[in-house]
Every structure is written in C-alpha cells, then in structure tokens.
MILOPA-226736 format. One record per residue: x, y, z of N, C-alpha, C in turn; residue in three letters. Coordinates in steps of 0.1 Angstrom, whole numbers, padded with zeros to 4 digits, always signed. Atoms other than C-alpha are relative to their C-alpha. Example, Ala and Ser with C-alpha at 12.3 -4.5 7.8 and 13.67 -1.06 7.14 Angstrom:
+0009-0012+0000+0123-0045+0078+0009+0012+0000ALA-0009-0011+0000+0137-0011+0071-0008+0011+0008SER
END
This chain:
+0007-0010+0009+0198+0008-0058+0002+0014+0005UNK+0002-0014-0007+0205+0044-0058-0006+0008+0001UNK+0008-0004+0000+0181+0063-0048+0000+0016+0004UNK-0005-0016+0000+0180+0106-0049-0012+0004+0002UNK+0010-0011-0002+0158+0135-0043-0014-0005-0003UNK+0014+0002+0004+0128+0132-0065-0007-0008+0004UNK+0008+0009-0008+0115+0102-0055-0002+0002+0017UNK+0001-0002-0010+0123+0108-0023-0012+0011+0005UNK+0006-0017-0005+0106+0145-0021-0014-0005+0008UNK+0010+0001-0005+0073+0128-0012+0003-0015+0007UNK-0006+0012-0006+0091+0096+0002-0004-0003+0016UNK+0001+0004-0009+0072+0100+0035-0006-0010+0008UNK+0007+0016+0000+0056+0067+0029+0009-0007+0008UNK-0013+0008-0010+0088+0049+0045-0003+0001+0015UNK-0001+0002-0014+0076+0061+0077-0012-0006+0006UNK+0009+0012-0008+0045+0035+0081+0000-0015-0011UNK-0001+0011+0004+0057+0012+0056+0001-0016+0005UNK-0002+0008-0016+0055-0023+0070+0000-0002+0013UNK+0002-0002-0016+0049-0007+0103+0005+0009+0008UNK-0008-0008-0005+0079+0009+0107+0004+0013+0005UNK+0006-0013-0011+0078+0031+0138+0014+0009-0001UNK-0016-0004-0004+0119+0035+0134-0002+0016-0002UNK+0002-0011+0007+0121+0072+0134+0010+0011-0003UNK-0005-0006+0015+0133+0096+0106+0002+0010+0003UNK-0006-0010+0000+0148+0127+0098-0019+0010-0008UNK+0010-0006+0007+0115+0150+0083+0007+0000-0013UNK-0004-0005+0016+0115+0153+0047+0004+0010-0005UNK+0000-0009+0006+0132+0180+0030-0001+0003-0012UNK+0003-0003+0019+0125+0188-0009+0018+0001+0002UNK-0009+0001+0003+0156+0185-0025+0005+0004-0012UNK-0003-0002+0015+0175+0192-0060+0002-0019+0000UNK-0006+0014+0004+0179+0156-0076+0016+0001-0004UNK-0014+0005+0008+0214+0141-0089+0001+0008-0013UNK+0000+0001+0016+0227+0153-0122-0006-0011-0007UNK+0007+0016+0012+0219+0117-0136-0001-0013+0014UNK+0001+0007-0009+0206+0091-0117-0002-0015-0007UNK+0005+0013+0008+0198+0052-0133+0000-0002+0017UNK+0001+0012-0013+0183+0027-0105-0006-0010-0011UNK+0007+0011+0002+0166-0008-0111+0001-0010+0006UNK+0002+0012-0008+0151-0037-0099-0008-0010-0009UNK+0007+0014+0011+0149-0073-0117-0002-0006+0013UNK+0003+0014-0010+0133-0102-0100-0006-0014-0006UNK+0005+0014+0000+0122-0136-0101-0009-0007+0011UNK+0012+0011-0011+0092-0156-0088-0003-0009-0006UNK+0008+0015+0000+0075-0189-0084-0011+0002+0009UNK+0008+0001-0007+0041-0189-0074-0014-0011-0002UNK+0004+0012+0004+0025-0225-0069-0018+0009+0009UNK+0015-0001-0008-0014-0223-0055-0011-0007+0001UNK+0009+0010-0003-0043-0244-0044-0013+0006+0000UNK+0007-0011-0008-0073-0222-0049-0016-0010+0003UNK+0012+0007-0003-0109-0240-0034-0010+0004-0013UNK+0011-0006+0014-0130-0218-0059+0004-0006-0009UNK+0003+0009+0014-0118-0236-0089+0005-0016+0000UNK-0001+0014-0001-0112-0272-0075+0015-0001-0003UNK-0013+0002+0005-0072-0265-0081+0005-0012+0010UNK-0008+0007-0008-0048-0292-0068+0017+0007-0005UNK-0013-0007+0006-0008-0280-0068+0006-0005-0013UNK-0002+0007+0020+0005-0283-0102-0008+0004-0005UNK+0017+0000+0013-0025-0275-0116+0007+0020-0012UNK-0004-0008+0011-0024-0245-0146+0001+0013+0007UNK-0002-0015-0009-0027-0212-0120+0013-0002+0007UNK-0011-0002-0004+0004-0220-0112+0010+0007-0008UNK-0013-0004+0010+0036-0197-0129+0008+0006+0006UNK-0011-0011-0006+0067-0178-0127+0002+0009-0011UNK-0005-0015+0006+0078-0145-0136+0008+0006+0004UNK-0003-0003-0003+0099-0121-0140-0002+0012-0001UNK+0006-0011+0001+0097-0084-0135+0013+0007+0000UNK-0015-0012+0001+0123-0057-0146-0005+0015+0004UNK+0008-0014-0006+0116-0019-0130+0016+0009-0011UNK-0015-0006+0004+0143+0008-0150-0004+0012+0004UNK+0005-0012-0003+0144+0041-0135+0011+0014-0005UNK-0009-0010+0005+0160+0075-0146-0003+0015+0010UNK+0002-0011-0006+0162+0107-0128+0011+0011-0004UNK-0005-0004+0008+0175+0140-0140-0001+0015+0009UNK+0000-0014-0008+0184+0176-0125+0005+0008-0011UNK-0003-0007+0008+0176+0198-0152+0004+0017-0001UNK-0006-0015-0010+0189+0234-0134-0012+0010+0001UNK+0006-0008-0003+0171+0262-0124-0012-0006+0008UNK+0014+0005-0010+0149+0244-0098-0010-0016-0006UNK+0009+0011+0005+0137+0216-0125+0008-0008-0002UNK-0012+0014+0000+0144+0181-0127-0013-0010-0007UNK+0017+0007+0007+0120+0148-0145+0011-0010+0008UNK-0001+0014-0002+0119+0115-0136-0007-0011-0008UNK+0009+0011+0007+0106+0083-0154+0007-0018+0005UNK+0002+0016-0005+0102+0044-0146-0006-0007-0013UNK+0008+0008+0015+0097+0018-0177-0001-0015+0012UNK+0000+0019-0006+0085-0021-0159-0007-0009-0010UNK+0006+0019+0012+0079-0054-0176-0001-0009+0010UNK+0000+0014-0002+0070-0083-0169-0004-0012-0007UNK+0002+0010+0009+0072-0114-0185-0006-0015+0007UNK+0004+0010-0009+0051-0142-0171+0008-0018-0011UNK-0009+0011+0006+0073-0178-0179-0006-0019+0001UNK+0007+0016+0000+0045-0209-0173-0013+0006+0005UNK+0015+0000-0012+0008-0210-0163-0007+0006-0015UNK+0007-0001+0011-0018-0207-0187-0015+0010+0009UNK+0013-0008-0006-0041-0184-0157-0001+0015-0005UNK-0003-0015+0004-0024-0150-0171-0001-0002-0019UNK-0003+0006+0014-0035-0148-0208+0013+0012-0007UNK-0010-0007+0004-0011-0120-0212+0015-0001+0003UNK-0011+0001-0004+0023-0130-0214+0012+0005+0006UNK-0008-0010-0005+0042-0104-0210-0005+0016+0000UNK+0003-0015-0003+0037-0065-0205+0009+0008+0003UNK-0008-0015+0001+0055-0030-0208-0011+0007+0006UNK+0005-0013-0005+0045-0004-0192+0007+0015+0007UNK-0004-0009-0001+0056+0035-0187-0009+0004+0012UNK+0005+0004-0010+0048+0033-0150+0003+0015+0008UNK-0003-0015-0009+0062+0070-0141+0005+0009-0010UNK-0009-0011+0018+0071+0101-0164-0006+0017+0011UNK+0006-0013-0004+0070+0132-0144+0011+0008+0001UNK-0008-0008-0004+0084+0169-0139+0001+0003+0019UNK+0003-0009-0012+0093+0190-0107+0010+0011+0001UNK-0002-0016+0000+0103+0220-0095+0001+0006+0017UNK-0004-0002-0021+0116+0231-0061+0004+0017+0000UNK-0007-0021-0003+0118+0268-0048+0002+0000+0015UNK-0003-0004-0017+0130+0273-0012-0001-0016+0007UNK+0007+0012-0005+0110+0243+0007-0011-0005-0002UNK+0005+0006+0007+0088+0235-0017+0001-0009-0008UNK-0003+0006+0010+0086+0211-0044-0014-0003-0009UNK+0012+0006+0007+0058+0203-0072+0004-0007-0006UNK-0001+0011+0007+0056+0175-0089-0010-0005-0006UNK+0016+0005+0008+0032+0163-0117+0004-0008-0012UNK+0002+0009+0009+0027+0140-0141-0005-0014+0010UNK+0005+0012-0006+0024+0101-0134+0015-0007+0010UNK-0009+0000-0014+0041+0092-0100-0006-0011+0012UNK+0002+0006-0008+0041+0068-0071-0006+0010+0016UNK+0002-0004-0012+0021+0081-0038+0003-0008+0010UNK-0001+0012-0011+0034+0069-0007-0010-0001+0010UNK+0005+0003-0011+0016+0055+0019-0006+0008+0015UNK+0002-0011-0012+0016+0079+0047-0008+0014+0003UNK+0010-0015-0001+0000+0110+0034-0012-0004-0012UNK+0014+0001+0011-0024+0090+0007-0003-0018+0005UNK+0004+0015-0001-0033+0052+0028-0014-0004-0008UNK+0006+0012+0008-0062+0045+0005+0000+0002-0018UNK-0004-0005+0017-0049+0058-0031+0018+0000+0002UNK-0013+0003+0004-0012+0046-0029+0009-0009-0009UNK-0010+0009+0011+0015+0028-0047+0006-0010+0007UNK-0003+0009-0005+0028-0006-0041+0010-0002-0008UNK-0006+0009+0008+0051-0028-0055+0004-0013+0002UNK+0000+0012-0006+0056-0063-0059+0011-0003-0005UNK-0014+0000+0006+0088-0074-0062+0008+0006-0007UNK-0007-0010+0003+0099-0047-0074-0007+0007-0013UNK+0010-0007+0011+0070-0043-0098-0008+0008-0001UNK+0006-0010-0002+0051-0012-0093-0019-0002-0005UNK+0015+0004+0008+0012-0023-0095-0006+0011-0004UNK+0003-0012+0005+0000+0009-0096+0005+0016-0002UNK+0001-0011-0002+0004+0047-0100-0006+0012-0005UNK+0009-0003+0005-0012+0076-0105+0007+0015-0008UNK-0004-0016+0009-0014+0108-0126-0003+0012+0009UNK+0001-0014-0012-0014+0140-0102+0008+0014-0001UNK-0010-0011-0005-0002+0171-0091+0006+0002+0010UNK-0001-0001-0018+0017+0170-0058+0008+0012+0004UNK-0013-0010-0002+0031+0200-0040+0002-0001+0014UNK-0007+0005-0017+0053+0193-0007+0006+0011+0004UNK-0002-0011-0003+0059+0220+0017+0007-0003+0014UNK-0007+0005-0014+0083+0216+0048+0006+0011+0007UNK-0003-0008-0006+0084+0248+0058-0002+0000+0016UNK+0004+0000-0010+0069+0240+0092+0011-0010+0007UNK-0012+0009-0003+0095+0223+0114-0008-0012+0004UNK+0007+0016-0008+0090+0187+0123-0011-0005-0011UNK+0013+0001+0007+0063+0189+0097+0002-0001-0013UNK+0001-0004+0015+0058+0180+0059-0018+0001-0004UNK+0014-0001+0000+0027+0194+0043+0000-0004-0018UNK-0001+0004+0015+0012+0177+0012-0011+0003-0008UNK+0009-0007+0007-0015+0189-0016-0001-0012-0010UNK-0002+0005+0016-0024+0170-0047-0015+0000-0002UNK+0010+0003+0010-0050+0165-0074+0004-0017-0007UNK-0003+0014+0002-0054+0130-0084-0012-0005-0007UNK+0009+0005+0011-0073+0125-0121-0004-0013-0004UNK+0001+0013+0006-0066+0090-0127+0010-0009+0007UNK-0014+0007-0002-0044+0061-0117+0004-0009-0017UNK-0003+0011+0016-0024+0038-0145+0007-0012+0008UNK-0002+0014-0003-0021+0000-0142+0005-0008-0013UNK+0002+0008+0012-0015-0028-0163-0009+0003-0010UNK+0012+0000+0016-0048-0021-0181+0000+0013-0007UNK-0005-0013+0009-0036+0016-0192-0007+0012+0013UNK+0008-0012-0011-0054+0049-0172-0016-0008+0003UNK+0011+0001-0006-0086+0048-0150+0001+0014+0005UNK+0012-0010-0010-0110+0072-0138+0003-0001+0017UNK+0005+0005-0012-0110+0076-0102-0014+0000+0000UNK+0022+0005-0004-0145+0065-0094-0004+0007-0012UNK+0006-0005+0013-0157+0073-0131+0003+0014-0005UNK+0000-0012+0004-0150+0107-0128+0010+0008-0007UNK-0010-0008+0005-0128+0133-0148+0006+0010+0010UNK-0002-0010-0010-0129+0157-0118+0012-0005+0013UNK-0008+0004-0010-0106+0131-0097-0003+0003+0011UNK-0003+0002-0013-0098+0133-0062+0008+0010+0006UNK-0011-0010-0007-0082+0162-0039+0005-0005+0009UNK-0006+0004-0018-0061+0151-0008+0005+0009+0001UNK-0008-0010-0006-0043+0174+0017+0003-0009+0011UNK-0009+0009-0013-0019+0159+0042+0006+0006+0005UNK-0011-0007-0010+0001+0164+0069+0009-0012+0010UNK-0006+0011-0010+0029+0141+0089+0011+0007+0009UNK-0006-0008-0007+0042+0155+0117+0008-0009+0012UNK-0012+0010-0010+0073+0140+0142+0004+0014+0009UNK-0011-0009-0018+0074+0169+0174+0003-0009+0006UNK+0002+0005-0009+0067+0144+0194+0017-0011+0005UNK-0008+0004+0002+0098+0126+0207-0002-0016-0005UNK+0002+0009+0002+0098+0091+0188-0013-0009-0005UNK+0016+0005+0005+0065+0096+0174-0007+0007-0011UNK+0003-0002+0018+0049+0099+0137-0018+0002+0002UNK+0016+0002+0003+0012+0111+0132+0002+0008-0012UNK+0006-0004+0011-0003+0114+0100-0012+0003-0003UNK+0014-0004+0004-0035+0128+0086-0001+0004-0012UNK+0002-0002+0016-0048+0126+0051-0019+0003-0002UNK+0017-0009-0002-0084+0148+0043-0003-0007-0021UNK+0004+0001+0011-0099+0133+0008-0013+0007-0006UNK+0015-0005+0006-0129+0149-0014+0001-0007-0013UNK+0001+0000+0015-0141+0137-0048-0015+0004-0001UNK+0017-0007+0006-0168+0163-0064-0009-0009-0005UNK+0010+0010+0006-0182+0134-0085+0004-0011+0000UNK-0005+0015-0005-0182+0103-0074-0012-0015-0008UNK+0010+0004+0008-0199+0081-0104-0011+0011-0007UNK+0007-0015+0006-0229+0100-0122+0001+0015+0006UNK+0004-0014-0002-0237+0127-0099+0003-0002+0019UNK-0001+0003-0014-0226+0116-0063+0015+0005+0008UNK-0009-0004-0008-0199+0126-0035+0007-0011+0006UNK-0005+0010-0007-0177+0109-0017+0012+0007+0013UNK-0005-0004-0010-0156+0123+0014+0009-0009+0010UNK-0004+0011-0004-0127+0103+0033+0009+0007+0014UNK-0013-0008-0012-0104+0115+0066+0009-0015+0008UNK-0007+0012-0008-0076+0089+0080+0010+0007+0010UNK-0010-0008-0008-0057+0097+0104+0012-0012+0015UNK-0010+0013-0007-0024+0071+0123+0008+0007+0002UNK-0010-0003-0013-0004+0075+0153+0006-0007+0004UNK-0005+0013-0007+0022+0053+0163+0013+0012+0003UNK-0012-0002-0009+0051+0058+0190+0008-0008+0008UNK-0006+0011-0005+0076+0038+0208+0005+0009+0016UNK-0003-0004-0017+0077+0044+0246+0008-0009+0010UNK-0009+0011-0007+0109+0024+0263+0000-0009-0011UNK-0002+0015+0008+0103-0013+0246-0013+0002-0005UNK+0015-0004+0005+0066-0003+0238-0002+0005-0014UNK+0001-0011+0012+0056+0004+0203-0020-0003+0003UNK+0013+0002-0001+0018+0017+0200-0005+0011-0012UNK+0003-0006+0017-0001+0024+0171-0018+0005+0002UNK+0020-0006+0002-0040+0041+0165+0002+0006-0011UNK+0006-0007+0012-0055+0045+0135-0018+0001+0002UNK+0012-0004+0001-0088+0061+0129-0001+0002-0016UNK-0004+0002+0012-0104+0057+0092-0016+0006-0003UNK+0015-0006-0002-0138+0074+0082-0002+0004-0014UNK+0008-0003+0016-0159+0075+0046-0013+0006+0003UNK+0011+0001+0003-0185+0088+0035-0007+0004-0015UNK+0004+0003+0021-0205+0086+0000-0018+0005-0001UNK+0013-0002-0001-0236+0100-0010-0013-0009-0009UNK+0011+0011+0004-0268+0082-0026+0007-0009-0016UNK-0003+0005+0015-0257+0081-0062+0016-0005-0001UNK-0015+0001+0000-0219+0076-0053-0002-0016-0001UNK-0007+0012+0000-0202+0045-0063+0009-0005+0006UNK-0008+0006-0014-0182+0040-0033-0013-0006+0009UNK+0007+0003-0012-0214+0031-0017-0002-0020+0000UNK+0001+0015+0002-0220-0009-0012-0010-0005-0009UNK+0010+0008+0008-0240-0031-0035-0013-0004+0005UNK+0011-0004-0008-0277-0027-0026-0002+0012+0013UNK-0001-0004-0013-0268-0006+0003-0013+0008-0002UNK+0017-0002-0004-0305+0006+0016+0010+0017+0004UNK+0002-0014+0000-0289+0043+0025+0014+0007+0001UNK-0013-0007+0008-0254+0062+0026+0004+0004+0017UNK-0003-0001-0019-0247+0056+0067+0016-0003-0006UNK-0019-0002+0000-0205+0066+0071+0004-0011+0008UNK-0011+0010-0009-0181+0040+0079+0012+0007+0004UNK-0009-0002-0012-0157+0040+0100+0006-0013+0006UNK-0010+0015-0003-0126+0017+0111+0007+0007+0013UNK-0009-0004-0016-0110+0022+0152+0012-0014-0001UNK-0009+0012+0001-0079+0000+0147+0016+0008+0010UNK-0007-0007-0008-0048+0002+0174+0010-0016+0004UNK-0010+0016+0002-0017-0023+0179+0010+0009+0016UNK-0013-0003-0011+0008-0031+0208+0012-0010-0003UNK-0010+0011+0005+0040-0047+0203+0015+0000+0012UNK-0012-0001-0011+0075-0050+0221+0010-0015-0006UNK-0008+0009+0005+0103-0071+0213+0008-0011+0015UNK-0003+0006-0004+0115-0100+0229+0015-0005-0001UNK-0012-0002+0006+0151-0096+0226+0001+0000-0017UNK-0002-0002+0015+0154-0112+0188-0013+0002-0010UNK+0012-0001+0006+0117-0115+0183-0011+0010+0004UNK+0015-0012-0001+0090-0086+0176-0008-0006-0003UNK+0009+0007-0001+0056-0095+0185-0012+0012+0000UNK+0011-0013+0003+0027-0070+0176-0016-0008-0002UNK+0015+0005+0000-0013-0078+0183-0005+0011-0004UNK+0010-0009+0006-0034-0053+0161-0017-0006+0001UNK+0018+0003+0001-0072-0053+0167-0007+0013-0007UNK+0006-0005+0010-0096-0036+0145-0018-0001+0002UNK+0014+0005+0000-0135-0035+0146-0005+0014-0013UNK+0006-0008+0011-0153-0017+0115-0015+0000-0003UNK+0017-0002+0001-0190-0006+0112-0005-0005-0010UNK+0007+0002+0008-0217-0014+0095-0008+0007-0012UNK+0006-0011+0005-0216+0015+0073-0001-0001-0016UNK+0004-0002+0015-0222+0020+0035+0004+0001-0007UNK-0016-0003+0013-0191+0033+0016+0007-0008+0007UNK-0016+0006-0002-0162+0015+0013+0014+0009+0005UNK-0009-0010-0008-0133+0025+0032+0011+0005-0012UNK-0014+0004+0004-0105+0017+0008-0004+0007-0015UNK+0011-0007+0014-0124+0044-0023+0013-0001-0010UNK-0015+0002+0012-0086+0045-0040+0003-0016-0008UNK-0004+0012+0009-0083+0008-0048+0008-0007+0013UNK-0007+0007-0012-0056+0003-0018-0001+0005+0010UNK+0002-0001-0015-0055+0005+0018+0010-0001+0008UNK-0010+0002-0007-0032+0010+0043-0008-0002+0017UNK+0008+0009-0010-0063-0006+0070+0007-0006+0005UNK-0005+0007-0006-0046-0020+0096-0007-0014+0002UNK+0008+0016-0004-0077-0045+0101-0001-0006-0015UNK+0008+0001+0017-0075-0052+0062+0005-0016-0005UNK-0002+0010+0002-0067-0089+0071+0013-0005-0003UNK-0009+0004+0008-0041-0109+0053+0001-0001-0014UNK-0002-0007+0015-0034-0094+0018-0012-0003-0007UNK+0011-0004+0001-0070-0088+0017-0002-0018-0006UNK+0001+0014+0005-0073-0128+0014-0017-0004+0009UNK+0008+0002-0010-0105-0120+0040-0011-0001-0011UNK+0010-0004+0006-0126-0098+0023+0006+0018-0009UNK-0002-0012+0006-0109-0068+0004-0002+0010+0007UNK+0000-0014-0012-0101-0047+0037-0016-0003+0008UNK+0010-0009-0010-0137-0040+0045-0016-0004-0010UNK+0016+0007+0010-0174-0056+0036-0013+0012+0005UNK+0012-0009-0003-0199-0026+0034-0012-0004+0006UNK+0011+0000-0005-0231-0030+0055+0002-0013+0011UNK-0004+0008-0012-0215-0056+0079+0014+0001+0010UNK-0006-0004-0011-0201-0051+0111+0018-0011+0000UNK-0010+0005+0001-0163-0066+0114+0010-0003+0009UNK-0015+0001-0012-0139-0075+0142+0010-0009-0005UNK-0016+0004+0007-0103-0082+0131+0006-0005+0015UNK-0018+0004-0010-0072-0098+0155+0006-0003-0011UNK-0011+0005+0008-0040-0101+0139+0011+0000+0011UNK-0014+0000-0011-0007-0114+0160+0011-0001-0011UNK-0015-0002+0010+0024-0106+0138+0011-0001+0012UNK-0013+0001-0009+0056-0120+0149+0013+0000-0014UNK-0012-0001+0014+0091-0113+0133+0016+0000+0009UNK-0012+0006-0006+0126-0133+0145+0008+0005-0007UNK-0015+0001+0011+0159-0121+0131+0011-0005+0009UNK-0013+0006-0007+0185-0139+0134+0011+0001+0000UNK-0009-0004+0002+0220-0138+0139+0008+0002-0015UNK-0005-0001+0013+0234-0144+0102-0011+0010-0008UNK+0007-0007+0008+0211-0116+0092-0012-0006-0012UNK+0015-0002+0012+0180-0133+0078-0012+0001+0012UNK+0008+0002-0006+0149-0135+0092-0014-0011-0003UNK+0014+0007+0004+0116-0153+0098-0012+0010+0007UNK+0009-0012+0001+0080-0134+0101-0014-0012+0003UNK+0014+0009+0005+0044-0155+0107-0013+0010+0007UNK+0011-0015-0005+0013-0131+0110-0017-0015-0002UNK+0007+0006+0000-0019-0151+0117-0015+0012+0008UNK+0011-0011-0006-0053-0131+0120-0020-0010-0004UNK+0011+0006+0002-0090-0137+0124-0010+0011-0003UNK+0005-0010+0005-0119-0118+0109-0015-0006+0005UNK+0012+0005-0001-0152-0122+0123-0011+0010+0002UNK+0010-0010+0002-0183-0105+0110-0013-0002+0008UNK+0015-0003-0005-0218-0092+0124-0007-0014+0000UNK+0009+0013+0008-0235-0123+0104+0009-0008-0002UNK-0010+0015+0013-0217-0156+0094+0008-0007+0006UNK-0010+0009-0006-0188-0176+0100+0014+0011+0001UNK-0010-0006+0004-0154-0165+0108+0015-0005-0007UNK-0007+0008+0012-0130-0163+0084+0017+0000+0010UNK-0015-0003-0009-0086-0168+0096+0006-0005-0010UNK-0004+0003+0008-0059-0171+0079+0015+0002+0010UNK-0012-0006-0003-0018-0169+0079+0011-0001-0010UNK-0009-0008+0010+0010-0155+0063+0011-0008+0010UNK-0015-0002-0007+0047-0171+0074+0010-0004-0016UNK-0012-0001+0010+0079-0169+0056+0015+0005+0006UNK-0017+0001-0002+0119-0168+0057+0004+0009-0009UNK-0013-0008+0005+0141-0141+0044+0013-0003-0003UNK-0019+0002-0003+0177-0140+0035+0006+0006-0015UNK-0004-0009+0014+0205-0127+0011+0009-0009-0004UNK-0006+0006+0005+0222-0144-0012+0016+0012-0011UNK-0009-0015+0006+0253-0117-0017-0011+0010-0003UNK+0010-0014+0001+0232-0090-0034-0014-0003-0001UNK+0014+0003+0001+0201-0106-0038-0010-0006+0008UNK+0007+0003-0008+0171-0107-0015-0011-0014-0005UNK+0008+0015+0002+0152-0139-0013-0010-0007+0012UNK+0007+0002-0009+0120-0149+0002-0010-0010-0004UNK+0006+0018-0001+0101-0185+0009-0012+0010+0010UNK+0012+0000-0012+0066-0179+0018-0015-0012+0000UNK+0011+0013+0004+0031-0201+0020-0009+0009+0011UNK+0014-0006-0001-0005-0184+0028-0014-0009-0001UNK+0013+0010+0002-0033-0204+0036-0015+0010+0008UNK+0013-0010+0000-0071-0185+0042-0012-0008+0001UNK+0014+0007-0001-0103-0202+0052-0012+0010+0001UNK+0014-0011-0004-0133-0178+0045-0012-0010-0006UNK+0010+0005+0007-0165-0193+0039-0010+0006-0004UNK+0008-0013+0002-0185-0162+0040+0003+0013-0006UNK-0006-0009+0009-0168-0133+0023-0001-0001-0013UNK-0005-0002+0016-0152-0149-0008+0000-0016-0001UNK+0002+0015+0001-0164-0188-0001+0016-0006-0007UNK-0006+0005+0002-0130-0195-0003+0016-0006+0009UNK-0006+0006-0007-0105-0219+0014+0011-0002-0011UNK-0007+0001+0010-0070-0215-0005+0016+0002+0010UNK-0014+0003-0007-0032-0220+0001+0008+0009-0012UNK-0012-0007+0011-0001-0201-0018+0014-0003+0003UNK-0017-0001+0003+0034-0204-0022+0004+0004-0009UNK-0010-0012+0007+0060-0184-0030+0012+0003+0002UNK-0017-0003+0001+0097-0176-0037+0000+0011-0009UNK-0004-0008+0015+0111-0147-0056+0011+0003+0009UNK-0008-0001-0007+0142-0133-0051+0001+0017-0010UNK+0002-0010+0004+0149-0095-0062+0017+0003+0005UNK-0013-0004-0006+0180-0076-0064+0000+0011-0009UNK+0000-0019-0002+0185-0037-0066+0015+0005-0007UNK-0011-0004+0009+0210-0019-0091-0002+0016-0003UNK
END
C-alpha cells in the first residue's frame, strides 16, 4: 500500500503502535503526492464459544467477513491537498450481525501546510501517540472509528512534533456521535518528543467544557519508553478527572475522586524471542480513564476481554507477559497471557496466542483467545480467528 504525506502528517501514532520502541525519524508536515489511490481488502473467519449465551462452536455467533478500505489522496497546489477513505464490509454467515453489510465514508478531509505546519480538518484518523484515549483503530484493515476535528501539527521545534485539535464528534458504523453528549467536544494539545537518544515520550493534555448536561471532565497521559543496550523500558502515567454531573463518572459513583493508572514494562530479547512483562495497578477512582471510547492503557488487559480497560470505583492490579518468536522464514508466533485482579472479587486471566505469515502478498493470521472473568463481565469465553489482508 502506498502511503504519502497526508496521512502521514499526524502519523506519529506508529511510534507506540504495538509497542514499538524502534526509533523514528520526527515527523515532518509534508506536501502530499499529486494522486495517490491505496487499499486494503481482507478476509476473516471468526468461530466463538461465548459462556453468557450458552454458545457451543458452530453455534449462530459465528461468521465471516470481508472488509474493503479505498483511499484517495490529492495535492491540490498552493499548500492544499484532501484526502478521503470509503470501507465496507460485508458480513458472509452468522445470523449475530443483523446488518449484513455496510458502507461507510470513513475519512473526507482538507489540509494545508505553510513552512512546518500543517492543518487538517474534517473527518480523520487520530493516531495513537498524541490522542491514546480518543484514537483510530483498524481491524483488518477496517477502520472502526474516526473522528471529525481540526488538527494543526507543528515541528518547528527540533526533535519535537507539536499537536492541537478540536474534536466535536467521532463517526462509526452507527453514523456521528457526540463526544460525551456534548456539541462543544473535546480539546487536546500534544507533544512527542525523541532528544533523548533512543527514546520516545509523549504527552497528551485533554478538556471537555461539557461533559453530559452541565459537567467537566479533564484527562493528562503521558508514556515513556526507551531501549538501553538489550533493555527496552516503558512508563506510562494516565490521570482523569470528571465532575459530579459528568458522564465519564462511574455508575452510582458516591463522589468524583480522580483516577489514575501507574503502568511500566521491561522487556529484552532472547536472540529470536522478545519477552516483555507489563504491570499496571489502577485506583479506585470515579471517572473512567478511557473518556474517548479507546485506550491505549497498557493495563487494559486482553482486548479489553477483562473489563473494558478500567472498572470505576475498584482498585485493579494487571500482569501481562507478552512473548513474540520470529522465525527464520519470516513469520512469526506471539502469546500474551495476563491477569487482572481487583480490590473485591475473583480474578479474572486470560490469553491471546497466534501465528503470522505471508502468503506472497498477503498477510495471514491464526489466532484463539480464551478469558475467564467471573466478576467484571461474568464471563468465560474462547475465540478463533483467521483473516488474511493484503495492501494495494
């Protein structure tokens, strides 16, 4: 897939994607391509066993799909350029999704670059790094969410990109949303800075003026990771807070005490195998950490199969041990196994393993996810999964 400026201009998501400490050139704003087309089709199978509804495999939650992403990009002169993204997907068995299929106009924006600036507005993907609990994902190459904003990126500072936005709404499958009810959205200011030799810190500052009726909500994250010799070492720090009437606050919560997450990983490689232990402990505080919808929580379990990152008004201790083999013919294997164990209750564990590989152009991955919570989300479930995706 070829990929150019625009997207890129706020592309500094790549540098905690996955984890990935590997380190980067700073971002510079860019002019896009004259013409750009990219895309990504794919194919899945996803069989599942879920305890909450008595499923056995085979059963009707089981289907496949496929997902087409089409992208366009465009350098219209004098400093301006658009971009747009159309994805589908068409679900092919399972009677769990009553909608079969789906279109959606998943990105449609201008920009505009003067010197070492760039603005960008309309509806757009945030990456990861300067927005971890309001970003963009994708699943196979299907874009679950993104949002409507203004971003302006500034890299005048060396070593340094600085980021701004306004952020009125996101769009999903189900069309636009409110952030948290409100019209007035969400401001972030970022910054990701690489002096250091071999080392990435980020910091992202959130506000939203009204957060539901008449309430606030306030958020600061801030992650460090570096690789010293064979050593990689990571610290995140993650901090909410919400006021009485806000809707980020938890369900009954008795008063509007700030949470807060201390999460910090070590890892090192074993010639072909990287092995990384992340621990995590999260308060017993009252807002939700994750106020955007996603989370880039290091303690946020296994694809939130715990408890959705983070359970307001109970205390949380995370372990996760992620390992990842590659092997000589260039595929790999990966198995991440974590435990979550709260203030009150039982604790919950789960694991994630799976095999990579390429079949000429197209990536292909075998996985299976099994989760025992009995207290979160009372549920004990298994998954499987294949898709295979390939980039044009």
């Amino acid at each position: 897939m070829k990929k150019t400026a625009i997207l890129s201009i706020i592309a500094s998501g790549a540098i905690f994607a996955g984890g990935d400490i590997t380190p980067v050139q700073p971002i510079k704003p860019a002019a896009p391509a004259a013409c750009d087309f990219w895309g990504i089709a794919s194919f899945a199978y996803r069989a599942q066993k879920l305890s909450t509804k008595g499923d056995t495999w085979g059963s009707k939650d089981n289907y496949a799909m496929f997902k087409l992403a089409i992208g366009v990009e465009k350098d219209l002169g004098y400093g301006f350029g658009f971009g747009a993204e159309l994805d589908h997907i068409t679900y092919l068995d399972g009677s769990l999704n009553k909608d079969k299929e789906h279109s959606k106009l998943a990105q449609f924006y201008l920009t505009y670059k003067t010197n070492n600036t760039v603005i960008k507005a309309g509806r757009q993907a945030l990456p990861k790094a300067v927005s971890p609990w309001a970003w963009s994902y994708r699943d196979a190459g299907y874009l679950k969410q993104s949002f409507n904003a203004v971003t302006v990126v500034n890299s005048d500072i060396k070593d340094t990109t600085l980021v701004a936005a306004w952020v009125p709404s996101l769009h999903t499958d189900a069309g636009n949303i409110k952030i948290n009810g409100s019209n007035k959205g969400l401001f972030m200011l970022g910054a990701v800075n690489k002096s250091l030799p071999n080392t990435t810190n980020a910091t992202s500052i959130y506000y939203i003026p009204k957060n539901g009726s008449s309430g606030k909500a306030f958020s600061i994250w801030n992650t460090t990771e570096t690789k010293i010799n064979n050593i990689e070492l990571g610290l995140q720090l993650a901090y909410a807070k919400a006021d009485a009437n806000s809707i980020a606050l938890a369900k009954n919560a008795a008063g509007t005490k700030s949470s807060y997450s201390i999460a910090g990983y070590i890892g090192t490689n074993f010639g072909a195998l990287n092995a990384r232990l992340y621990l995590d402990y999260i308060n017993d505080g009252d807002a939700t950490l994750n106020l955007g919808g996603t989370s880039a929580l290091w303690g946020r379990s296994l694809d939130k199969s715990f408890a959705n990152d983070v359970v307001p008004g109970n205390k949380q201790k995370i372990a996760k041990l992620a390992l990842k083999y590659k092997f000589q013919n260039k595929t790999s294997a990966y198995l991440d196994i974590a435990a979550d164990k709260p203030d009150s209750g039982k604790t919950a564990y789960g694991l994630i393993t799976g095999y990579k590989f390429k079949i000429k152009d197209v990536n292909v991955k075998v996985e299976y996810r099994y989760v025992k919570n009995k207290d979160f989300t009372k549920r004990q479930d298994q998954r499987f999964r294949v898709q295979a995706v390939y980039k044009f």
